[in-house]
Residue, then its C-alpha position, 0 to 999 in steps of 0.5 A: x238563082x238569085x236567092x240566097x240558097x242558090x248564091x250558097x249552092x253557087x259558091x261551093x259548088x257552081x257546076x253539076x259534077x260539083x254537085x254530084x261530089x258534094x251529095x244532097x245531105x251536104x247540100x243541106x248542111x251548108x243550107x242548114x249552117x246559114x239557117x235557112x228555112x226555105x230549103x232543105x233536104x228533099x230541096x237538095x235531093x232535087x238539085x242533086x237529080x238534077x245535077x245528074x242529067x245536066x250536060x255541064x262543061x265538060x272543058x275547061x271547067x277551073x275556067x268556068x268555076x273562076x268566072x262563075x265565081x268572078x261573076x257572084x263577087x260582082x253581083x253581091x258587091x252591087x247588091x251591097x252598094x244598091x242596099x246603100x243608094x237605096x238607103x239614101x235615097x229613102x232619106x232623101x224621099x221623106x223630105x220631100x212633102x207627102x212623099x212618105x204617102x206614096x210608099x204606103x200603097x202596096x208595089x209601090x217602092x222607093x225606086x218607082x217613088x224615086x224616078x217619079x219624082x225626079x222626072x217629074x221635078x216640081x210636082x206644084x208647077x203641074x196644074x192637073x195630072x194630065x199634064x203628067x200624062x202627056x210629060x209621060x208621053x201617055x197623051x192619046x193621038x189618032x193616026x188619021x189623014x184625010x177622010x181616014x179615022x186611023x187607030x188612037x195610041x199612045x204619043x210617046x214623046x216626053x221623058x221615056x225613063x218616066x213612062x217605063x217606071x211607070x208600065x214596069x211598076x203596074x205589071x207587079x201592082x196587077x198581080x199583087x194590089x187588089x184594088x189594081x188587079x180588079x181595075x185590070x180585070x174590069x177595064x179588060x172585060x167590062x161590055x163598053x170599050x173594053x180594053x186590051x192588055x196593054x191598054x189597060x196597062x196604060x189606063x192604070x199607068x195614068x190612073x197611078x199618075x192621078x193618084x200621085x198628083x193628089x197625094x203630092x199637091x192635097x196631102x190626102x192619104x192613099x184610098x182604095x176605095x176612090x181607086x175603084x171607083x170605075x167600077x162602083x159607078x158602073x155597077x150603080x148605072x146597071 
């Protein structure tokens, strides 16, 4: 709903009965008048088809139409002041030493680039990425006592906002890095240990979180090819 044919359809005509007065062909003017090529009248045909077997609000529709439209001045003005913070923040990251060699791995943006580095704070008071790892609260522990070996898992103790950078940028880096993806794909369906999808998750989270730690502290530039080398040494062994 949040692309701009939609925030267009939204402004002029937020409920189905609104749709239904202004037609397909001038659906598609006012897509046309902002010169979007995404859409167009088949597009509009389409909402219009669906407009027709929508239940809609059948009361107090100038309600609904004023907080509908209450509701996108506050969702474009965020974005406006978003665009902003993000140019600044952007200004602020290459400042810091290597920064820049982080954004030129596919999925990674300035805010995931950002919140690490906040967290993380001084990235040289870090002998190795493992201390990363457990300031993430990405250390594995084992539920045992006694004679019994419980099952091993994740600590979570350390900076939570830190851990959920990093799990919600894999999930994208899954679907549209190669080097990530096909990580996935063997942690999850190699014949030793295999792992489940979330722990694969996690496996990439602190695998992302070494790869940072050796841009930051050595300067080096991002390599797909020392990413995946799990999987190189494994098709070596067979």
């Amino acid at each position: 709903w949040s692309c701009d044919s939609s925030i267009i359809l939204l402004q002029n005509a937020p409920l189905p009965c609104d749709i239904l007065t202004l037609d397909a062909e001038n659906i598609n003017k006012l897509w046309r008048k902002k010169k979007l090529r995404a859409v167009g009248l088949k597009r509009a045909k389409v909402v219009v088809e669906m407009a027709q077997i929508s239940v809609g609000v059948k009361q107090g529709e100038n309600a609904a139409r004023y907080e509908i439209q209450m509701l996108l001045e506050d969702y474009l003005r965020k974005s406006e002041q978003q665009k902003t913070i993000l140019a600044i923040l952007e200004t602020l990251v290459i400042q810091i030493p290597n920064a820049e060699k982080l954004l030129a791995i596919k999925g990674v943006g300035i805010l995931t680039a950002v919140s690490f580095m906040a967290e993380v704070g001084d990235i040289s008071r870090f002998k190795s990425p493992k201390q990363i790892q457990k300031l993430a609260g990405y250390a594995i522990t084992e539920n045992s006592s006694g004679k019994h070996k419980g099952r091993t898992s994740i600590s979570k103790r350390g900076r939570k906002r830190l851990r959920q950078a990093l799990f919600q940028v894999i999930m994208p880096m899954i679907r549209s890095n190669s080097e990530f993806r096909d990580l996935h794909h063997y942690y999850t369906t190699r014949q030793k240990n295999a792992l489940k999808g979330k722990q694969s998750v996690v496996a990439l989270a602190c695998k992302l979180i070494r790869v940072f730690w050796v841009i930051l502290t050595k300067g080096v530039d991002y390599s797909s090819e020392k990413l995946v080398s799990d999987i190189t040494r494994e098709e070596i062994a067979a």
